[in-house]
KENU-621646 format. One record per residue (C-alpha): x, y, z; residue in three letters; residue number from 0; chain. Coordinates in steps of 0.001 Angstrom, whole numbers. Example, Ala and Ser with C-alpha at 12.3 -4.5 7.8 and 13.67 -1.06 7.14 Angstrom:
BEGIN
+---------+---------+---------+--------+-----+--------+
|       u |       v |       w | residu | num | chaine |
+---------+---------+---------+--------+-----+--------+
|   12300 |   -4500 |    7800 |    ALA |   0 |      A |
|   13670 |   -1060 |    7140 |    SER |   1 |      A |
+---------+---------+---------+--------+-----+--------+
//
This chain:
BEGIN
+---------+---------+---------+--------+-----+--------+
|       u |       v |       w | residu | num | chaine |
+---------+---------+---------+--------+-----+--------+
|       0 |       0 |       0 |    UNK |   0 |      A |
|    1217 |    3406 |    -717 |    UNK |   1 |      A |
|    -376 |    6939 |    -553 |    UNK |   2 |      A |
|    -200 |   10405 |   -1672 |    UNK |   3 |      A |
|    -508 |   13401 |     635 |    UNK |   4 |      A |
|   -2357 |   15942 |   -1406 |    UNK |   5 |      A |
|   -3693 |   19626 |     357 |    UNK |   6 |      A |
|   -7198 |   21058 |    -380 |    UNK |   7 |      A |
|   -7963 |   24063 |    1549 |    UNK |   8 |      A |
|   -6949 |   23154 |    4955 |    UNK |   9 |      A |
|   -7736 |   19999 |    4454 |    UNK |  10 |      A |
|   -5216 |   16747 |    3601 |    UNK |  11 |      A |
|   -6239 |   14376 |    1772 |    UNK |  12 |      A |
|   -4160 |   10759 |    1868 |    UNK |  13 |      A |
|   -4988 |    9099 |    -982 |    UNK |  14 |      A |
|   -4103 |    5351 |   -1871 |    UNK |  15 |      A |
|   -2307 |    5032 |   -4962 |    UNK |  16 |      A |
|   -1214 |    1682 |   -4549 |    UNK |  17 |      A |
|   -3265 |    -901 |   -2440 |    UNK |  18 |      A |
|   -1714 |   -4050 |   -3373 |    UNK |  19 |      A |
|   -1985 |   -6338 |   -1182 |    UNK |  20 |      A |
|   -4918 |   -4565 |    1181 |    UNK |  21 |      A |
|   -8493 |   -5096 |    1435 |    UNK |  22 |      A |
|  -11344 |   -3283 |     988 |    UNK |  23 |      A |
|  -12025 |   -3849 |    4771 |    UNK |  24 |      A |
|   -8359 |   -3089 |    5889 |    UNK |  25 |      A |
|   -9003 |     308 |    3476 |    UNK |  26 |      A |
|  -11987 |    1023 |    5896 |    UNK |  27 |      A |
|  -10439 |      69 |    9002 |    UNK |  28 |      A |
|   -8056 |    2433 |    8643 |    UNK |  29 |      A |
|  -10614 |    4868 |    7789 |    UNK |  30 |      A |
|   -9944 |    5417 |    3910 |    UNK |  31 |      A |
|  -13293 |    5456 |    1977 |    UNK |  32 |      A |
|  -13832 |    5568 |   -1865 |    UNK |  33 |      A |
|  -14744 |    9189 |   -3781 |    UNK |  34 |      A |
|  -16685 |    9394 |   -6513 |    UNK |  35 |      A |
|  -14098 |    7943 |   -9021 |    UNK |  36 |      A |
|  -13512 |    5032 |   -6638 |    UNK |  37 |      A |
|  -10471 |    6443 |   -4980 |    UNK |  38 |      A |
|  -10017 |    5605 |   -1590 |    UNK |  39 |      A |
|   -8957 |    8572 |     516 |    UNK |  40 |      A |
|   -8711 |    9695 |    4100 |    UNK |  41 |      A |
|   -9439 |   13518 |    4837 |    UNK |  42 |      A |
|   -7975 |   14783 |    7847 |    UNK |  43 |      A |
|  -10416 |   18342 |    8461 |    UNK |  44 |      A |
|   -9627 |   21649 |    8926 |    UNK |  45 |      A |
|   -8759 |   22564 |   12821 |    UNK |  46 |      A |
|   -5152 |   22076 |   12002 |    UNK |  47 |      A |
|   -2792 |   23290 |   14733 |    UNK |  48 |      A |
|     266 |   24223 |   12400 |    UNK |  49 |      A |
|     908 |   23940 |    9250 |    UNK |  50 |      A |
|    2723 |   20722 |    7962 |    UNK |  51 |      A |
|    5408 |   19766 |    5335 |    UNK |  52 |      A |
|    2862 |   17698 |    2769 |    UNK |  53 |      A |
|    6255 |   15483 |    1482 |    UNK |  54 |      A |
|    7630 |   14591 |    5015 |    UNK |  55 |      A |
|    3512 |   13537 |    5526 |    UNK |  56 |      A |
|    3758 |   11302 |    2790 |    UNK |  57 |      A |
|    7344 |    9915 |    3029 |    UNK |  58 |      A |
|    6680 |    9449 |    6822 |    UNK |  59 |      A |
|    3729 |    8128 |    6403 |    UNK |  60 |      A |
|    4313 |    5450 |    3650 |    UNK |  61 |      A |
|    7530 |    3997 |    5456 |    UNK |  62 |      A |
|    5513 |    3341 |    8525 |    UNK |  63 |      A |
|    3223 |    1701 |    6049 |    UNK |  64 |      A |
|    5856 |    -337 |    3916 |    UNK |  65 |      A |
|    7452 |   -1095 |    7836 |    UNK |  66 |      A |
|    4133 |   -2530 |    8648 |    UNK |  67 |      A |
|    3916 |   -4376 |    5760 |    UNK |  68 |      A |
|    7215 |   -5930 |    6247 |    UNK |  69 |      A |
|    6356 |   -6493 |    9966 |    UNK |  70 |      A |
|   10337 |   -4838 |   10138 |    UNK |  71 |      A |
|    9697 |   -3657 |   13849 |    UNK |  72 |      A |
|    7104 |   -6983 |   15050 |    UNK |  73 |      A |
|    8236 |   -8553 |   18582 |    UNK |  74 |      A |
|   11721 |   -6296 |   18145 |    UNK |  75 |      A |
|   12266 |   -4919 |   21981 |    UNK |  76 |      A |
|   15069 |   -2683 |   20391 |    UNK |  77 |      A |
|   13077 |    -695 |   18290 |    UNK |  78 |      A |
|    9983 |      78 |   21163 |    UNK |  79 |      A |
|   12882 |    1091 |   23667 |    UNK |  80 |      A |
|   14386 |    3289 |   21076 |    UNK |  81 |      A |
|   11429 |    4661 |   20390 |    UNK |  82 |      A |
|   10460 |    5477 |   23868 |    UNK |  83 |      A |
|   13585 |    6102 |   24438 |    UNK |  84 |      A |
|   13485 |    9213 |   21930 |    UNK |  85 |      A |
|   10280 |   10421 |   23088 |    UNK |  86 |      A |
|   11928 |   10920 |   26788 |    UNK |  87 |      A |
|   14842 |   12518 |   25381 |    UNK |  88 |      A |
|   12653 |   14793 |   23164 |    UNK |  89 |      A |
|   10186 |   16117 |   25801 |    UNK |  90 |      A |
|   12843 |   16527 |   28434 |    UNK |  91 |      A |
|   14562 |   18274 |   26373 |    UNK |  92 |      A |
|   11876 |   20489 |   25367 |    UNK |  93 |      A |
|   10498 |   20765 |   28386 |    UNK |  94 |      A |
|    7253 |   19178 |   27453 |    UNK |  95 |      A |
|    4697 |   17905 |   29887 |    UNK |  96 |      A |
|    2846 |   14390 |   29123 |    UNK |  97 |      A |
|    2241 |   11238 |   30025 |    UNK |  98 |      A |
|    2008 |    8072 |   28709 |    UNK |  99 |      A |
|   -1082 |    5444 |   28139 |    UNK | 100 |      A |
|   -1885 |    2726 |   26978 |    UNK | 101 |      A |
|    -478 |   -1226 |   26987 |    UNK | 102 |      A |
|    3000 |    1020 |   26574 |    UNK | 103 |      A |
|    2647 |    2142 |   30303 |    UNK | 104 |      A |
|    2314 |   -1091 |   30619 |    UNK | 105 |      A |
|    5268 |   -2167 |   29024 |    UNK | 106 |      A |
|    7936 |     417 |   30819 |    UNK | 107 |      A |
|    6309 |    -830 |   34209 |    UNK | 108 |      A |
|    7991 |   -4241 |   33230 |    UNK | 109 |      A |
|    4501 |   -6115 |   32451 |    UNK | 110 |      A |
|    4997 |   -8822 |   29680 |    UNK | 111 |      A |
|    2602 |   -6505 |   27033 |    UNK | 112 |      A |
|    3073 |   -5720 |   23166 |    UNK | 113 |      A |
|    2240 |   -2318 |   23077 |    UNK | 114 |      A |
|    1381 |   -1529 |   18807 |    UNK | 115 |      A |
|    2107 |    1592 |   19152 |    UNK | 116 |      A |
|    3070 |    3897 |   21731 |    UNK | 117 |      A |
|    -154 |    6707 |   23233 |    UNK | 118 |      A |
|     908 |    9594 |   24416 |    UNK | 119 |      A |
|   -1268 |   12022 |   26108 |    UNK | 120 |      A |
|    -140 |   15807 |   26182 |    UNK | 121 |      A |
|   -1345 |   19291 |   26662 |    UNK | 122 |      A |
|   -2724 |   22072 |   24202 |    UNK | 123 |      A |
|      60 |   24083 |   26027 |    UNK | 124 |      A |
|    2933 |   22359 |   24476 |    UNK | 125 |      A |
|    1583 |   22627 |   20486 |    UNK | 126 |      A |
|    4388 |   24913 |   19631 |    UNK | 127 |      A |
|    7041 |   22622 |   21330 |    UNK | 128 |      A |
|    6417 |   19737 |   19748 |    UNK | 129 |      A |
|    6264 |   21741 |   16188 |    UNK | 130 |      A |
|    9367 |   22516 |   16838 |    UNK | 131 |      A |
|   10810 |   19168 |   17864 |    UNK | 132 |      A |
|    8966 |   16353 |   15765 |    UNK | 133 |      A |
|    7558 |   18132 |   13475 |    UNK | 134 |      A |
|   10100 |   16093 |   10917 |    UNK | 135 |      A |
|    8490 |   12654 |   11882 |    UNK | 136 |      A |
|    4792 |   13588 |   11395 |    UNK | 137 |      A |
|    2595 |   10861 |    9457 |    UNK | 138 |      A |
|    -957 |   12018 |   10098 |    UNK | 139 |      A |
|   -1232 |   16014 |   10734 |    UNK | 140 |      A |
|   -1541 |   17218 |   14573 |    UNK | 141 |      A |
|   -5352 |   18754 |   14373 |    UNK | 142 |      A |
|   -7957 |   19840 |   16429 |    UNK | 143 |      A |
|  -10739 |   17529 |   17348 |    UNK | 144 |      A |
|  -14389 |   17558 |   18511 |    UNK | 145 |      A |
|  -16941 |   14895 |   19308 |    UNK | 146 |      A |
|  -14620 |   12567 |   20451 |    UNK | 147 |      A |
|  -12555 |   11055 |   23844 |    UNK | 148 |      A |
|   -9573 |   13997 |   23063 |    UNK | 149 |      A |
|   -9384 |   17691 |   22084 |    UNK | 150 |      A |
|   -6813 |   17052 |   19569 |    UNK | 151 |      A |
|   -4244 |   14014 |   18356 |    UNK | 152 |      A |
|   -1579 |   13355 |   15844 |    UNK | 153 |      A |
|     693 |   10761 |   14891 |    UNK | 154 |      A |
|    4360 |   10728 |   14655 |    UNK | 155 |      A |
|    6599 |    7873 |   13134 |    UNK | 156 |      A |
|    9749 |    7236 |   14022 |    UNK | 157 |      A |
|   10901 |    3487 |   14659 |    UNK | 158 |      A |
|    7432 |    2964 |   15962 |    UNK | 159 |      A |
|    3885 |    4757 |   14997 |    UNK | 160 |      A |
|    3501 |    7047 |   18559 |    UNK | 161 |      A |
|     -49 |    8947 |   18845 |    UNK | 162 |      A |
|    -136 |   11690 |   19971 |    UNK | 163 |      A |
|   -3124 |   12900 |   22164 |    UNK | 164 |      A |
|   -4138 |   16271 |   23618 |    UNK | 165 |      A |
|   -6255 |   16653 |   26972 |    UNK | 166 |      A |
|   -8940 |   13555 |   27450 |    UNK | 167 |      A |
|  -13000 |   15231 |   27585 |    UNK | 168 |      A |
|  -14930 |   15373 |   31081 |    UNK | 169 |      A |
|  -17193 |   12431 |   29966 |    UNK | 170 |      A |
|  -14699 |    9779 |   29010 |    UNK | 171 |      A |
|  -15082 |    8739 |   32359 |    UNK | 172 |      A |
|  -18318 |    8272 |   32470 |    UNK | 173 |      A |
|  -18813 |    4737 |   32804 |    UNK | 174 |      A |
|  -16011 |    4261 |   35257 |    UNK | 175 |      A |
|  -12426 |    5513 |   35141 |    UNK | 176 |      A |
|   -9931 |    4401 |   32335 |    UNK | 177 |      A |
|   -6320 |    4668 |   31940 |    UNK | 178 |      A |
|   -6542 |    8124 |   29487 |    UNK | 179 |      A |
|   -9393 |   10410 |   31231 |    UNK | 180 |      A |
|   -9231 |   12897 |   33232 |    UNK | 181 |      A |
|   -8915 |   11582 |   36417 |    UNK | 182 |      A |
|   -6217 |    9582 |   35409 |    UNK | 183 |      A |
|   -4509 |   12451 |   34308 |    UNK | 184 |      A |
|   -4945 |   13765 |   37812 |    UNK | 185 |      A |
|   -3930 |   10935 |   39396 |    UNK | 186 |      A |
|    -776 |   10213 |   37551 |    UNK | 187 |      A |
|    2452 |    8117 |   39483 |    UNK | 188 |      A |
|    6043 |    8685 |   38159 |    UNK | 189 |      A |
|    8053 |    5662 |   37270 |    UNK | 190 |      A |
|   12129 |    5009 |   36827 |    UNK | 191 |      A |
|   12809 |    3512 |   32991 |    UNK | 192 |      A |
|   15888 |    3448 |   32037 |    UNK | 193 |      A |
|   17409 |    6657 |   34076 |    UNK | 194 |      A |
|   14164 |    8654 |   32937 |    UNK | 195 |      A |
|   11421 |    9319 |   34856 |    UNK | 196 |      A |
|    7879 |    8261 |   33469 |    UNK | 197 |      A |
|    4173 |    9530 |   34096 |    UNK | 198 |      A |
|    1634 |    6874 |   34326 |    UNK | 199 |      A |
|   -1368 |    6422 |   34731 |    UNK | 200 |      A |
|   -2434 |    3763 |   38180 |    UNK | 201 |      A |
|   -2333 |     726 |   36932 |    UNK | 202 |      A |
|   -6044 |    -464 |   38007 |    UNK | 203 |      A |
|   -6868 |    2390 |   35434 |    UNK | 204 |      A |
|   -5969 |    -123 |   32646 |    UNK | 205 |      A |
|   -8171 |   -3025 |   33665 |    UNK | 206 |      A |
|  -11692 |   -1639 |   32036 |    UNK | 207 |      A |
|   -9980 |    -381 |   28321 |    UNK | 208 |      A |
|   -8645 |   -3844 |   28306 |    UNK | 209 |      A |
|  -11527 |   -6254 |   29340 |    UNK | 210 |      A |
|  -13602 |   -3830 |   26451 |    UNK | 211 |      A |
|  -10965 |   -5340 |   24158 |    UNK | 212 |      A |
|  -11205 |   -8869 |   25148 |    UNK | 213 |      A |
|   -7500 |   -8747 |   26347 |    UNK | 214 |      A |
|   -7859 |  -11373 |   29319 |    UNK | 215 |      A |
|   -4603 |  -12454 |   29636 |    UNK | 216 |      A |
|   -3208 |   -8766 |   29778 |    UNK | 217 |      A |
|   -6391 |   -7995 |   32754 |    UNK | 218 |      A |
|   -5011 |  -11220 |   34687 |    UNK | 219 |      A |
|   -1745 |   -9576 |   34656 |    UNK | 220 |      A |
|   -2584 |   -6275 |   36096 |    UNK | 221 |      A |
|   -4586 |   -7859 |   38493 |    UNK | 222 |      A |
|   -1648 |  -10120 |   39748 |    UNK | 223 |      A |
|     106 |   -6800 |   40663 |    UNK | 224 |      A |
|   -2982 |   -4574 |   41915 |    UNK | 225 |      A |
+---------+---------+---------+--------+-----+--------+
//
């Protein structure tokens, strides 16, 4: 599969040139959807919150698409400890405040998990510090967002696809507290990883995201240690 990164208005439009090998499904999973002329595209709105390089888009974009395809980076330790790696370097660095989600605060707490990509959760506040420091490894453009669990998210490729996403809404917690909502985010605990020092969220938090998934053998885990 391969795309092309095309701008209109302040819009981008990913389009699939090439979709050997993917299904019509996959295409839809991944939110593409055919125009008119049967081209499958993915439009990424206006609420952008800078502007982006189209070509570094589409070049970042399609090698974490041909490294997929490959599986180059599947079950390899080295490249999700590089890549977290980076990100610690990067935000202290930059003095950027965030935190980290997902199965990959599970993984730096030492729990035998496979994170597929790394979440990170950040702040409006830092927009024009992380322009400035990964804006060369954007895939999918950093943009505002409404209607949904975040204000904003983005996606950044570099060894391994990291999301990026900005300040969780009041009512993801709704139905009982999960491992990116608010109060999470107000009841983060620092860990040590490798001589850095690591927000996460408590790990009960990650119990109810993963039983929606059907991840048993991850809950069992957590539970062993709660």
């Amino acid at each position: 599969m391969k795309i092309q990164v095309g701008r209109e208005g302040n819009a981008y439009i990913y389009k699939v040139s090439d979709s050997s090998g993917v299904s019509e499904s996959e295409l839809k999973s991944m939110y593409y959807e055919p125009d008119e002329n049967g081209i499958y595209r993915r439009i990424y709105p206006c609420g952008l919150m800078f502007e982006h390089d189209g070509q570094s888009l589409e070049n970042n974009y399609n090698n974490y698409l041909m490294d997929k395809e490959n599986e180059i980076h599947k079950n390899d330790r080295n490249a999700i400890d590089n890549a977290i790696e980076w990100i610690c370097r990067v935000h202290e660095n930059n003095n950027i405040k965030w935190w980290l989600a997902g199965s990959a605060a599970l993984y730096v707490r030492g729990i035998d998990v496979w994170p597929h990509d790394i979440d990170i959760m950040t702040y409006k506040t830092e927009i024009a510090k992380l322009q400035k420091s990964i804006g060369n490894y954007i895939s999918e453009p950093f943009h505002h967002v409404e209607n949904w669990v975040v204000k904003g998210f983005g996606v950044v490729y570099r060894q391994y696809r990291i999301d990026y996403a900005f300040e969780p809404e009041e009512w993801v917690d709704g139905n009982g507290y999960v491992d990116f909502g608010p109060y999470a985010q107000s009841h983060l605990e620092k860990i040590k990883w490798n001589n850095y020092t690591i927000s996460v969220p408590p790990l009960e938090l990650h119990i109810k995201s993963n039983q929606a998934r059907g991840r048993t053998e991850i809950v069992d885990k957590i539970k062993a240690l709660v």
